[in-house]
N, C-alpha and C positions, 0 to 999 in steps of 0.2 A: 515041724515042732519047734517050739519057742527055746532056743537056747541062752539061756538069762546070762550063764558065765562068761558068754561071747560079748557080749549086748556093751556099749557104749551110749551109756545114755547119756551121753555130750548129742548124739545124733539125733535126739527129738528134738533140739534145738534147731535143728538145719530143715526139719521138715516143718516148725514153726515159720522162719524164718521164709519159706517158699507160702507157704499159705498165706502172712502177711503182707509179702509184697507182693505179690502177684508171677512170679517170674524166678525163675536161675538168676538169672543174672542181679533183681533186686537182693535175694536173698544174699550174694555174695558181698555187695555193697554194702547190707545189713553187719555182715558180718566178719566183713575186712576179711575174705581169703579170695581165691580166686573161683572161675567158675566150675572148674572140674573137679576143685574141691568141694562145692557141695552134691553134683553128679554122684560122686565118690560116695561119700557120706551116707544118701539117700539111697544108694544103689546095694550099701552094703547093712542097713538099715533092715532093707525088705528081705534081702537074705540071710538075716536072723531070723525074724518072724514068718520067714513063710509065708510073703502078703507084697500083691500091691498095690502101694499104696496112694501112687500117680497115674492120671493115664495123659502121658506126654502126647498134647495137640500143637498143633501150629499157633492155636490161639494163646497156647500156655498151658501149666501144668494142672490137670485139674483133681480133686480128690475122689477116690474111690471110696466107696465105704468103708472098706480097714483103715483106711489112710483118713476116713472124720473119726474115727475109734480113735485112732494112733495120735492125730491132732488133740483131739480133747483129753487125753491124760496129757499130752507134753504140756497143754494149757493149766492143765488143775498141780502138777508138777513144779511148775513153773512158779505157782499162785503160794506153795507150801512154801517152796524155796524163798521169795519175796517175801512172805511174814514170820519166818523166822530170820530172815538177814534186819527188818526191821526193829526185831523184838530185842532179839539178842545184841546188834549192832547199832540201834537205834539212829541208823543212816536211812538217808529215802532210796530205795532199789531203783534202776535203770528198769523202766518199763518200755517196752517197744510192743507196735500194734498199732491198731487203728480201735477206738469206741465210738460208735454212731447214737448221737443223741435226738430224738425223736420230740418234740415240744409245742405247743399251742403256737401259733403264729406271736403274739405280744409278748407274752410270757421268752420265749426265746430271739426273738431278734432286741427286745426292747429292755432284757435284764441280763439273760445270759450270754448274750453275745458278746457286750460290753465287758464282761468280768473274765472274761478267760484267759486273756492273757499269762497272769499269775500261775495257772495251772501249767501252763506250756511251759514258763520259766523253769518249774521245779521238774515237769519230766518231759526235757528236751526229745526224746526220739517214742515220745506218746502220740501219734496224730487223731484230731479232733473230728467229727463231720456231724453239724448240725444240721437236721431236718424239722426247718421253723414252719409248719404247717398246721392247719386247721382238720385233721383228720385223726381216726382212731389208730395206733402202730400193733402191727402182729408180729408180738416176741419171740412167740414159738416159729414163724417163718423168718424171723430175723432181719425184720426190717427194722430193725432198732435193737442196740444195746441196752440202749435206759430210756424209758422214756415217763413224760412227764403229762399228767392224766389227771384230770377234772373229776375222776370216776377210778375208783375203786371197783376192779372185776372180780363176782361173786364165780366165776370158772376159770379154768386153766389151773398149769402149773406156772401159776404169775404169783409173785410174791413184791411186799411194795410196803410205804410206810407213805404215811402222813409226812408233808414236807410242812404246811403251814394254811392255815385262812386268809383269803385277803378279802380285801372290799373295794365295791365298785358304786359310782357314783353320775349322776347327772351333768354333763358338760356342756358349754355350749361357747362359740366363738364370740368377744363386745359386738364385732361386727354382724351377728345376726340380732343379738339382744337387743340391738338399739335399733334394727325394723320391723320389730315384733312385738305386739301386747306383753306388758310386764308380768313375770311369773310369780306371785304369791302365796299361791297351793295346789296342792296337786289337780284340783279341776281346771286349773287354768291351760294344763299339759296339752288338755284334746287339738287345741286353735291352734297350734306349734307343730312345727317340722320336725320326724325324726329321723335317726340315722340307725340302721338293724342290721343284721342278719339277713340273708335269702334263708327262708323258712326250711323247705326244702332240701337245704344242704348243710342244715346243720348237723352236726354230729355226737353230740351230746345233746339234751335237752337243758342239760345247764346253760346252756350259751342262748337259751330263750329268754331273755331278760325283761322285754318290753312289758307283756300280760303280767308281769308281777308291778311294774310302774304303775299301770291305769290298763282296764281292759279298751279304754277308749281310744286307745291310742295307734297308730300303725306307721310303720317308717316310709319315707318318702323313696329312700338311699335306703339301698340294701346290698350288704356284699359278706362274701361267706371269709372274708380277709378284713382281719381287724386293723391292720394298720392304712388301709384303703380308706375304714371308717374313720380312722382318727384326724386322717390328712381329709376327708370330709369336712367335719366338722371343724378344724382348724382352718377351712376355707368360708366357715360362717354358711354352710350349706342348711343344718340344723342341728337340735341336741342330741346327744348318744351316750348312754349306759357304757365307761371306760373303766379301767382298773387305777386305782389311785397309785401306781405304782408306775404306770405310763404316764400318766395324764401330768405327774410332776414335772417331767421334762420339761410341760409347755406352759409356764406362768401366765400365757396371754389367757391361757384357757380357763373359763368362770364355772366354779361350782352354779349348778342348782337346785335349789330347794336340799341342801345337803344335810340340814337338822329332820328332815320328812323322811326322806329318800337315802335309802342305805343298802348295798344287796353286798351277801358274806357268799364269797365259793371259796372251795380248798381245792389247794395242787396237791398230787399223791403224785410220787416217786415211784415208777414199775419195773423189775427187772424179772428176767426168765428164773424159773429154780436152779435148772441146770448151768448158768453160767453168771451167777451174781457174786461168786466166792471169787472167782477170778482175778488178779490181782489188778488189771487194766481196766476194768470196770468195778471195780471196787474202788478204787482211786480217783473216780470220774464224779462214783456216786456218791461218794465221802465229801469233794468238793463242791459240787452244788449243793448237799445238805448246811455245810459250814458257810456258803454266800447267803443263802434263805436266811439262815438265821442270823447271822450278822445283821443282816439287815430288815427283819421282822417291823421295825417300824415305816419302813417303808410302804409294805402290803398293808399295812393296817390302817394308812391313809393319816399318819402322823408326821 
């Protein structure tokens, strides 16, 4: 039986602290004592509650199901404490943990990667882990903290907001333009090389761009990895439907027909119900919201 009067709740901090690094021993480094001190802790921990909450392997310690109960209040605890130190103190909380960010392949190697820095500054012992890929992330398994989504899900317990619109446009390298019949209008697109998507692999159908171009049209270069396409077509291979917010980087690279030719998608921002209040993802998600919008001209091809 749960005796509350005994209870140290300094001690869900130590069982934090083993979940996020992986180990006794990270935990103690986390936490500047030594390692028998978090033994200690943990051990006297479960004999409050009546529960255990590790099962001590050679691989390391792993949680039980009391012990993910036990975790997710010392997390949502943790989250209350962080925004009332902020509110009241108007200081930024020492956030520790790992957020795993989940993101379109261009969209995260080619904007977010770049801008992180600044986050890490302000919470030194928050660690980062971007997963800059072309695929759908499942919240509720937990392959992602936050991830960043072309698509808005009508199921789950996924919760998300509009991050912003951007627009993508026709590109193509001088060095193909000048072996190629001149572009004028969009009928001139069919006699031209493009650069796509493997059909097949895509994973949204937003990322089907070409049939909205010309149904005439079909890509030469197809790869389910857009930053593959962009080094394509910066090799003067053919033109490719880019995001004007990549495609700036590379001044050699020429719009086309970009008064004709214009296509709008939106990024949507998704996190789980159960762990969006949390104060380390909360912090993660507030930051990429506030670089989007800073830079809204950017997406917008301005």
């Amino acid at each position: 039986m749960l005796d509350q009067g005994a209870i140290d709740w300094d001690d869900f901090r130590f069982v934090l602290a083993i979940v996020r690094g992986g180990s006794v021993s990270a935990a103690a480094k986390q936490l500047g004592v030594d390692h028998a001190t978090v033994i200690r802790r943990v051990d006297r921990l479960e004999k409050h509650l009546s529960a255990k909450l590790f099962d001590r392997r050679k691989t390391g310690y792993l949680l039980t199901e009391a012990g993910q109960r036990v975790a997710d209040s010392a997390e949502a605890m943790e989250s209350t404490i962080v925004a009332n130190q902020e509110q009241v103190g108007g200081s930024v909380a020492r956030l520790t943990g790992t957020v795993r960010i989940g993101a379109p392949d261009g969209f995260g190697t080619a904007f977010l990667a770049p801008r992180l820095a600044p986050f890490a500054d302000r919470y030194p012992d928050l660690d980062l882990q971007l997963v800059a890929t072309a695929r759908l992330f499942s919240l509720s398994k937990r392959e992602a903290d936050i991830a960043i989504s072309l698509t808005m899900p009508k199921e789950g317990r996924i919760v998300g907001r509009k991050l912003l619109d951007y627009r993508l446009g026709l590109y193509a390298a001088p060095g193909y333009l000048d072996r190629f019949p001149a572009i004028t209008s969009r009928q001139d697109l069919p006699q031209h090389r493009f650069v796509g998507y493997i059909e097949e692999l895509l994973f949204t159908p937003e990322l089907d761009y070409l049939p909205q171009v010309s149904p005439r049209i079909s890509a030469r270069f197809r790869s389910a990895n857009l930053i593959a396409q962009l080094n394509a077509t910066l090799s003067g291979f053919g033109i490719a439907v880019l995001p004007h917010f990549m495609a700036s980087d590379y001044p050699q690279l020429v719009p086309v027909l970009p008064e004709e030719i214009s296509i709008t998608r939106t990024f949507w921002m998704l996190m789980h119900a159960d762990s969006k209040d949390l104060a380390r993802i909360r912090a993660v998600a507030d930051y990429i919201g506030e670089i989007v919008e800073r830079e809204r001209a950017l997406f917008a091809g301005r």
